[in-house]
MARMI-959087 format. One line per field, with one value per atom (N, C-alpha, C): chain; atom name; x, y, z. Coordinates in steps of 0.02 Angstrom, whole numbers. Atoms other than C-alpha are relative to their C-alpha. Example, Ala and Ser with C-alpha at 12.3 -4.5 7.8 and 13.67 -1.06 7.14 Angstrom:
<pts>
chain (A	A	A	A	A	A) $
name (N	CA	C	N	CA	C) $
c1 (45	615	45	-42	684	-39) $
c2 (-59	-225	60	-59	-53	55) $
c3 (0	390	0	-3	357	37) $
</pts>
This chain:
<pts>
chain (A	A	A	A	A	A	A	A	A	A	A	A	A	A	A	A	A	A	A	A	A	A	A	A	A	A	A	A	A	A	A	A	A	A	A	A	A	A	A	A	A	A	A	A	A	A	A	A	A	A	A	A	A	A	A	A	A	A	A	A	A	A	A	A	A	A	A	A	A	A	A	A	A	A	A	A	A	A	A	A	A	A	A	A	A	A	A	A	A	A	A	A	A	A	A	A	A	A	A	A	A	A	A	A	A	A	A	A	A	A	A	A	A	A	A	A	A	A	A	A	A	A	A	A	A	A	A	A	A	A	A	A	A	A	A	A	A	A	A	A	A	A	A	A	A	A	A	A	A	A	A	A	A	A	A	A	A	A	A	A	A	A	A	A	A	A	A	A	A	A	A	A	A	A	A	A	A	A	A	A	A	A	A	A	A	A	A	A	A	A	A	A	A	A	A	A	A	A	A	A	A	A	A	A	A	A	A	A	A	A	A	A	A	A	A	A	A	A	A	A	A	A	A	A	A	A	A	A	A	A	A	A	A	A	A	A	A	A	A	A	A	A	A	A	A	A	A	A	A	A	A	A	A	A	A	A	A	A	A	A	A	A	A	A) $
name (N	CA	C	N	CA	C	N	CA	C	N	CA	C	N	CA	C	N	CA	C	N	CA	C	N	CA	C	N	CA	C	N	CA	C	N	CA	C	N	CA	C	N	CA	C	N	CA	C	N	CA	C	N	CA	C	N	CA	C	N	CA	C	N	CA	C	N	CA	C	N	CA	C	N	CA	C	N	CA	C	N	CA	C	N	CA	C	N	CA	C	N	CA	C	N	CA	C	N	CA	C	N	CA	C	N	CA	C	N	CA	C	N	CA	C	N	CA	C	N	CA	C	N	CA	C	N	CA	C	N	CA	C	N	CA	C	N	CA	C	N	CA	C	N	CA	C	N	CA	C	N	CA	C	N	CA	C	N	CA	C	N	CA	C	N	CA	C	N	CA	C	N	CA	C	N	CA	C	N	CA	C	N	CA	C	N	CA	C	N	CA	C	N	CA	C	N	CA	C	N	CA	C	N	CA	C	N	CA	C	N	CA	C	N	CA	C	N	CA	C	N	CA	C	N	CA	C	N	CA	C	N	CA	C	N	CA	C	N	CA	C	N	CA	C	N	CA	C	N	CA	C	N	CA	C	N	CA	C	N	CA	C	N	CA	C	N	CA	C	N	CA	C	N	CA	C	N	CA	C	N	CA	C	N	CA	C	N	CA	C	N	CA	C	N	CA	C	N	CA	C	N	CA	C	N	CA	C) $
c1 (9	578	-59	45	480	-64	35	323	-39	30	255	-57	58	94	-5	29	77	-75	62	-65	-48	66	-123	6	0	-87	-56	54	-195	-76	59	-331	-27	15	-325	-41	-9	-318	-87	76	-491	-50	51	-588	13	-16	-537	-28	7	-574	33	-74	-405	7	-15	-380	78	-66	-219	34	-36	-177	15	2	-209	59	-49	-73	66	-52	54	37	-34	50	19	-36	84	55	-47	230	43	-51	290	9	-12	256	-18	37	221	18	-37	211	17	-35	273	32	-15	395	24	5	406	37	-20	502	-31	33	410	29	-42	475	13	3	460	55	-59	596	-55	21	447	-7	-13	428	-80	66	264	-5	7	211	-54	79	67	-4	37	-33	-57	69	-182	-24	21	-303	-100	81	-497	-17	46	-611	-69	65	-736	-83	23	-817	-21	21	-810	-27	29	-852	37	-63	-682	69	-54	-501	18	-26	-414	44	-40	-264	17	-20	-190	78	-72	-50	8	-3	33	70	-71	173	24	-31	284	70	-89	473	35	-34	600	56	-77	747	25	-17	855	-22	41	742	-58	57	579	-27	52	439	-45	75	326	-53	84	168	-25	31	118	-72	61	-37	-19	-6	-125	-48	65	-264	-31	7	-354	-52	29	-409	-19	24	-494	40	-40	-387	78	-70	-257	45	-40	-186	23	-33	-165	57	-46	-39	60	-54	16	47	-46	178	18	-8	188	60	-64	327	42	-52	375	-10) $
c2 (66	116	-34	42	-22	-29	49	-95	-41	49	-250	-24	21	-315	-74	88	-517	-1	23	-612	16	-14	-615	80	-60	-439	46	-32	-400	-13	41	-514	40	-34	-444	88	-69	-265	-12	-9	-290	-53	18	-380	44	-54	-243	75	-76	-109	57	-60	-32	23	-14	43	12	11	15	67	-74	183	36	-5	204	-22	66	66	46	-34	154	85	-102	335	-12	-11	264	-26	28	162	80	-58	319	53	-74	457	-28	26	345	36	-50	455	-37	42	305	-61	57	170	-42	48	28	-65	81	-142	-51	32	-299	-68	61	-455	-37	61	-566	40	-27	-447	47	-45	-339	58	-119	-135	-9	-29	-83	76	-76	79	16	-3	164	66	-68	335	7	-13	424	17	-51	490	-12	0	509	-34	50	360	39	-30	430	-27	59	259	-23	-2	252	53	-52	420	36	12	433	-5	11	453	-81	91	263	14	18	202	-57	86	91	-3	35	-16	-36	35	-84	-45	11	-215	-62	23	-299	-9	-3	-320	38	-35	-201	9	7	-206	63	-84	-66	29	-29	-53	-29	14	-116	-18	15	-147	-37	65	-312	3	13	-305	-46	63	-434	1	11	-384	103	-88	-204	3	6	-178	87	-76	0	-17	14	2	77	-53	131	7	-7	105	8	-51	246	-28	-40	248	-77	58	55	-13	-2	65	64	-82	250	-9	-9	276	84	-57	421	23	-38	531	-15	29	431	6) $
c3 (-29	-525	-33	29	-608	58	-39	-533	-36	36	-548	68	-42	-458	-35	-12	-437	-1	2	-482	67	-85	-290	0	-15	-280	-49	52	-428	29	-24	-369	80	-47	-196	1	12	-245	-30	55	-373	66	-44	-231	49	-56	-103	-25	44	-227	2	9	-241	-66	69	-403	-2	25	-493	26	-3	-487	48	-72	-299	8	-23	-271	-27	22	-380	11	-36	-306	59	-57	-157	-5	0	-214	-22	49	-314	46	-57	-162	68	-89	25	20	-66	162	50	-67	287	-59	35	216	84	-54	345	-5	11	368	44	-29	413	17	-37	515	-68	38	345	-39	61	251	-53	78	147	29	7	141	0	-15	180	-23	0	115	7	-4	164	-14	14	128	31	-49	226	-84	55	85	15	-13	71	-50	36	16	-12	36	-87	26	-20	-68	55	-87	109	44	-60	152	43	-78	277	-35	1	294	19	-1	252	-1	-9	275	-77	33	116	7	-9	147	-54	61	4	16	-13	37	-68	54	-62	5	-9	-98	-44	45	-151	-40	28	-257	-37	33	-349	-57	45	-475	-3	15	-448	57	-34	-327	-13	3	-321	30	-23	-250	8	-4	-157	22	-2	-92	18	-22	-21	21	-43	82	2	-44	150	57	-39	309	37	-39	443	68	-42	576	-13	-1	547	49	-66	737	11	-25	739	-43	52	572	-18	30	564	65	-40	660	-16	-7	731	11	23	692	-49	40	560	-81) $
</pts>
């Protein structure tokens, strides 16, 4: 599957201090894939911020088609329990 990251998604990502490569392991291995009222896929991953010190949360959403993933934007946040779905 191809990915492509949008201008805002780039932009977002480098003021958030996501590294490219962050963004793409989770497109390539999410441990939650998600659908969101607007029609996009959410994928997220737990992993440890070096940076922060702490288990984050990044959400990466975007839109998906049968061969490729856009990236519209991606965040990481600390509040696991308000994003993670449990059992899912």
């Amino acid at each position: 599957m191809g990915i492509i990251i949008t201008g805002h998604g780039r932009f977002e990502a480098a003021r958030r201090n996501i590294p490219e490569g962050l963004i793409k392991s989770v497109i390539e291995n999410p441990q939650q894939k998600l659908f969101s009222k607007k029609g996009r896929i959410i994928l997220q991953n737990k992993y440890h911020d070096e940076t922060e010190g702490q288990e984050m949360l990044l959400r990466v959403i975007g839109i998906e088609s049968s061969n490729e993933f856009k990236v519209i934007t991606a965040y990481k946040t600390s509040k696991i329990d308000k994003y993670w779905v449990k059992g899912g």
